[in-house]
KOLKOL-442734 format. One record per atom (N, C-alpha, C): x, y, z. Coordinates in steps of 0.1 Angstrom, whole numbers. Layout:
<atoms>
<atom X="X" Y="Y" Z="Z"/>
...
</atoms>
This chain:
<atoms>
<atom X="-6" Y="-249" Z="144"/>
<atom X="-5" Y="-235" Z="144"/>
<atom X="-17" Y="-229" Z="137"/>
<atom X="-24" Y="-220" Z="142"/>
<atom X="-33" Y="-213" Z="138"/>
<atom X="-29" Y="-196" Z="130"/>
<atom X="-34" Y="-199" Z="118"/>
<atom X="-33" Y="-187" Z="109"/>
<atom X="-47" Y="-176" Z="108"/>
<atom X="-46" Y="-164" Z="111"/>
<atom X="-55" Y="-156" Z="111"/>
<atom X="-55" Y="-151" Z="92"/>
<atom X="-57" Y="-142" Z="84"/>
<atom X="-63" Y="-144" Z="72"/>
<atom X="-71" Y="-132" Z="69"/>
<atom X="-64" Y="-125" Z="61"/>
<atom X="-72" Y="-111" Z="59"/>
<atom X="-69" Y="-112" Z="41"/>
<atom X="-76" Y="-112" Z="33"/>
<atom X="-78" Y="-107" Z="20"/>
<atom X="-80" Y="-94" Z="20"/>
<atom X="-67" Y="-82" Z="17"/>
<atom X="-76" Y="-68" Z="14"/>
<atom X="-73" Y="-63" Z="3"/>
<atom X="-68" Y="-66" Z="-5"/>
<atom X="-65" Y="-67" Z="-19"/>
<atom X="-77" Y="-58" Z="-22"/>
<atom X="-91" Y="-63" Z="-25"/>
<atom X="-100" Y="-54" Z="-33"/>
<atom X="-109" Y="-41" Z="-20"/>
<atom X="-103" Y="-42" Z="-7"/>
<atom X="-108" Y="-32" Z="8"/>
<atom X="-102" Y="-18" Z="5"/>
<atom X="-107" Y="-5" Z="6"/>
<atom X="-104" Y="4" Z="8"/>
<atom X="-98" Y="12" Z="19"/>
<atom X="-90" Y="20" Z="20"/>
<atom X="-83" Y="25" Z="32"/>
<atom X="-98" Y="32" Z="41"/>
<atom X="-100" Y="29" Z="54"/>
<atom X="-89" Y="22" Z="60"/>
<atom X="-93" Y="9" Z="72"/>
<atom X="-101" Y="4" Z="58"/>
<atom X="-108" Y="-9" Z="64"/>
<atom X="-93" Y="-19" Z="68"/>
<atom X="-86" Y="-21" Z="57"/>
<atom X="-75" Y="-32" Z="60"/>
<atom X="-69" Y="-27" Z="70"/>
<atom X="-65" Y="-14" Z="78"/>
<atom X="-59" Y="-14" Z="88"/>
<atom X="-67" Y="-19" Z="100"/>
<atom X="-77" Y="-11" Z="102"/>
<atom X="-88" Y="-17" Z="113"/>
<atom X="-90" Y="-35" Z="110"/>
<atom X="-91" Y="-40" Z="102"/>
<atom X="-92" Y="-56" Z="101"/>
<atom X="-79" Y="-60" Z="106"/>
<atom X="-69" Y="-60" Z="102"/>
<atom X="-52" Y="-60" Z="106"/>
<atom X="-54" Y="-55" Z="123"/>
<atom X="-57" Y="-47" Z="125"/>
<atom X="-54" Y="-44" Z="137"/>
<atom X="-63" Y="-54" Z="149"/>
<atom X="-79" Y="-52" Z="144"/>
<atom X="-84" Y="-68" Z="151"/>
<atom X="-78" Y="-78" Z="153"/>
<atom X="-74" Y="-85" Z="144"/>
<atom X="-64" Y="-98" Z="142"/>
<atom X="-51" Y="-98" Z="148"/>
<atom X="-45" Y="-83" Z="148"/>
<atom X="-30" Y="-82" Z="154"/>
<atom X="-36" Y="-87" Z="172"/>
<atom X="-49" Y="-87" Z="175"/>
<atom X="-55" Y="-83" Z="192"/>
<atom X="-55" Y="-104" Z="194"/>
<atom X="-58" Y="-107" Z="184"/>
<atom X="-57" Y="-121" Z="188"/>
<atom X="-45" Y="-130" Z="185"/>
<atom X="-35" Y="-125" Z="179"/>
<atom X="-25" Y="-130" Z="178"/>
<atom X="-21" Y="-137" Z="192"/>
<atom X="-15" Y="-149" Z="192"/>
<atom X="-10" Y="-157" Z="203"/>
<atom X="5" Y="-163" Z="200"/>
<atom X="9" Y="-172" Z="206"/>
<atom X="22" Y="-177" Z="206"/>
<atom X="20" Y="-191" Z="197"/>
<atom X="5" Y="-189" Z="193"/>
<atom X="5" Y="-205" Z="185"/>
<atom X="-4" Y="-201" Z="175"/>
<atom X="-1" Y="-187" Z="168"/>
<atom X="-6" Y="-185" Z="158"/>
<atom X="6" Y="-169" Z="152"/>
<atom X="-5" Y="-171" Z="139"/>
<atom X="2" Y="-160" Z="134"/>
<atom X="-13" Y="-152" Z="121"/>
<atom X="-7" Y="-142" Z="115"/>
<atom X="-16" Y="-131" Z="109"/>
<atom X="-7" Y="-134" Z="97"/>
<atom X="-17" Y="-137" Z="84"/>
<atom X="-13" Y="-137" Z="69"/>
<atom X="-21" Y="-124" Z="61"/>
<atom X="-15" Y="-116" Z="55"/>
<atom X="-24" Y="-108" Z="51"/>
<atom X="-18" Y="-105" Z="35"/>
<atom X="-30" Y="-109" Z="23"/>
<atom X="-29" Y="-103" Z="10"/>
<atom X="-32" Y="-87" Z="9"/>
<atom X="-26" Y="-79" Z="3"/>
<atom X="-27" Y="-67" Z="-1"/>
<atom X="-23" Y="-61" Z="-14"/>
<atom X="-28" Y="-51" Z="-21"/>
<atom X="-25" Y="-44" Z="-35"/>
<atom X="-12" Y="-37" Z="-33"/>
<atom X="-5" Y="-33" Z="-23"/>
<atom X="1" Y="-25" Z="-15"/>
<atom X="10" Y="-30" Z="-4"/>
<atom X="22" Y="-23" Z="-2"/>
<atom X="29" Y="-26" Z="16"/>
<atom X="21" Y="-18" Z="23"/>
<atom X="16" Y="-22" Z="35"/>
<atom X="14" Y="-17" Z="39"/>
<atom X="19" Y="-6" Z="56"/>
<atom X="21" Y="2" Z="49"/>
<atom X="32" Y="11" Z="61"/>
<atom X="30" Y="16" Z="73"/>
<atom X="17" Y="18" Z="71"/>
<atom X="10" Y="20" Z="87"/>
<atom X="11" Y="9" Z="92"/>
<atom X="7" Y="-5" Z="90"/>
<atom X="5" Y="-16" Z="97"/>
<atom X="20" Y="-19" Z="101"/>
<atom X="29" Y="-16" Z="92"/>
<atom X="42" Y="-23" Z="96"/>
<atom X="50" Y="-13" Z="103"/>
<atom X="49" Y="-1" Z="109"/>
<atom X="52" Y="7" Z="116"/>
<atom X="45" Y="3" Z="128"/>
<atom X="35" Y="-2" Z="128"/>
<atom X="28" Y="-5" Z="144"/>
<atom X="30" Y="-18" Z="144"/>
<atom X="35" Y="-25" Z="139"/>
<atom X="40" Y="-39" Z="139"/>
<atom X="54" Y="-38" Z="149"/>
<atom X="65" Y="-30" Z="141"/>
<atom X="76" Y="-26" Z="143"/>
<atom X="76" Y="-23" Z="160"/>
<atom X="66" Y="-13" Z="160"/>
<atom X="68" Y="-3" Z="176"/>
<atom X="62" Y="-16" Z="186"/>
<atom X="54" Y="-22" Z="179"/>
<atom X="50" Y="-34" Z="190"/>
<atom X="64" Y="-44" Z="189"/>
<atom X="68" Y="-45" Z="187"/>
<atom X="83" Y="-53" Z="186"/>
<atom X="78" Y="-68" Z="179"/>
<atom X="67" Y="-71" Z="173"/>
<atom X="61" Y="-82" Z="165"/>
<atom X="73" Y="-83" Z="156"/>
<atom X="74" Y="-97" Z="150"/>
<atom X="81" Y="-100" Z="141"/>
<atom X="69" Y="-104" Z="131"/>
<atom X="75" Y="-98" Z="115"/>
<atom X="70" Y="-100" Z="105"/>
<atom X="77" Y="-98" Z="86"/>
<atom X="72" Y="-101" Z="84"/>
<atom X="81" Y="-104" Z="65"/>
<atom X="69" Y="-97" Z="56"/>
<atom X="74" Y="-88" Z="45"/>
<atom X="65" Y="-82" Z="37"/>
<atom X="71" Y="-94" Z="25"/>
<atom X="65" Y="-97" Z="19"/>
<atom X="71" Y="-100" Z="-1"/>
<atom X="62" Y="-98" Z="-8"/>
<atom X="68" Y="-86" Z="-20"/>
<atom X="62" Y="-85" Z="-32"/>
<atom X="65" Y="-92" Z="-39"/>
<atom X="50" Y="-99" Z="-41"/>
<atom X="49" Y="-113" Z="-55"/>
<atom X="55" Y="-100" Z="-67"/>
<atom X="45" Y="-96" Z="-72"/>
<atom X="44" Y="-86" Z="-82"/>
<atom X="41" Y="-71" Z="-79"/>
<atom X="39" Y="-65" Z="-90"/>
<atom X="32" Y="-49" Z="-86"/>
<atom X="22" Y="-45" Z="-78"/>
<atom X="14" Y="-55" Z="-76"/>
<atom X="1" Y="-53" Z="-73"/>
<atom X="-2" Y="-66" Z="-63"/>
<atom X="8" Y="-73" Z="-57"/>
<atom X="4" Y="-84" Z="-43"/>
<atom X="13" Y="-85" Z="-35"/>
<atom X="14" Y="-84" Z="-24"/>
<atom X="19" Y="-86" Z="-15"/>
<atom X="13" Y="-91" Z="-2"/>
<atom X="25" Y="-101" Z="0"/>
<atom X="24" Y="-109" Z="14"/>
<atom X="27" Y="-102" Z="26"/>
<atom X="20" Y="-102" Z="35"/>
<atom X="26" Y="-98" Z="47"/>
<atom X="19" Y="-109" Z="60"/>
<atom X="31" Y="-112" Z="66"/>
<atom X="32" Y="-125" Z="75"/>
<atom X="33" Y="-115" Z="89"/>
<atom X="28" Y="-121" Z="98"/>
<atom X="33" Y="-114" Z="110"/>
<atom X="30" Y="-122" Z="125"/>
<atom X="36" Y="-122" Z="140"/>
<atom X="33" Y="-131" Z="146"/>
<atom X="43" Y="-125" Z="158"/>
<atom X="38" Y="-129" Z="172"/>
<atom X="41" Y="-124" Z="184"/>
<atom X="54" Y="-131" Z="185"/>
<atom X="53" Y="-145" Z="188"/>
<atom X="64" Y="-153" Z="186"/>
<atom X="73" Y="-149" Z="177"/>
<atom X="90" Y="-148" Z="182"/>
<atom X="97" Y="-148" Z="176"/>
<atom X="105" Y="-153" Z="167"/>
<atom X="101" Y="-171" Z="173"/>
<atom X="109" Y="-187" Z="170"/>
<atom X="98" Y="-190" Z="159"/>
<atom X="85" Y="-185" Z="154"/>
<atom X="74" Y="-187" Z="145"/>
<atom X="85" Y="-178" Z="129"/>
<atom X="89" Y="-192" Z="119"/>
<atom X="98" Y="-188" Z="109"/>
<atom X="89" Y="-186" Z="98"/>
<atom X="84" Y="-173" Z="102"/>
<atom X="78" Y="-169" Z="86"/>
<atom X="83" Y="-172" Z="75"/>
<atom X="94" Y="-167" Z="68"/>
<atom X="102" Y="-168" Z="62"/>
<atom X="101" Y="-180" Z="50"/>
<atom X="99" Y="-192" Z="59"/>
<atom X="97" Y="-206" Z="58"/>
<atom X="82" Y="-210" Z="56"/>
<atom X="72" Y="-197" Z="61"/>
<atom X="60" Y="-196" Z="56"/>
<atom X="56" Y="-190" Z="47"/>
<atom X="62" Y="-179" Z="44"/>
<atom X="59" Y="-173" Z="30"/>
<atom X="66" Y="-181" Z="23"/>
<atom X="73" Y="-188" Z="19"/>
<atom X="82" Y="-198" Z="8"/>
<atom X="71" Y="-206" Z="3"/>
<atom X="62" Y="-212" Z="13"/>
<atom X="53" Y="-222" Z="11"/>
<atom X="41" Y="-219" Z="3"/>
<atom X="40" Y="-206" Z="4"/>
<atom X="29" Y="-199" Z="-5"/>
<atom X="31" Y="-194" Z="-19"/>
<atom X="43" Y="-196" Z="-22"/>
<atom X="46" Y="-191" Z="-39"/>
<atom X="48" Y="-204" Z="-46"/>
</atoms>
């Protein structure tokens, strides 16, 4: 399985969305999109949502958050973000 990989943690609005949204363009059925952020991010996960994508937010702390996301719906994030803490 191939993971796409966006660090935006230290990116300014509204580079992380345009990066996210590239990456959302190559998503496949044998990959998925991991993305670090300072923030949830709400715009992305509202166009996540409307595209009917499955995806998991977790806040490590105040200031990290995981967001997993992927076309496939049988792709068990869940079980992927676990693997990362």
């Amino acid at each position: 399985m191939r993971r796409l990989y966006l660090d935006a943690r230290n990116m300014e609005h509204p580079v992380p969305l345009e990066k996210s949204i590239e990456a959302l363009r190559e998503l496949d059925n044998e990959s998925y999109f991991y993305m670090l952020h300072r923030k949830n991010p709400v715009p992305l996960i509202a166009m996540v949502q409307k595209q009917g994508l499955s995806y998991i937010t977790e806040q490590e702390h105040e200031d990290l958050w995981h967001i997993l996301i992927a076309v496939d719906h049988d792709i068990d994030l869940e079980k992927l973000v676990e693997r990362l803490g």
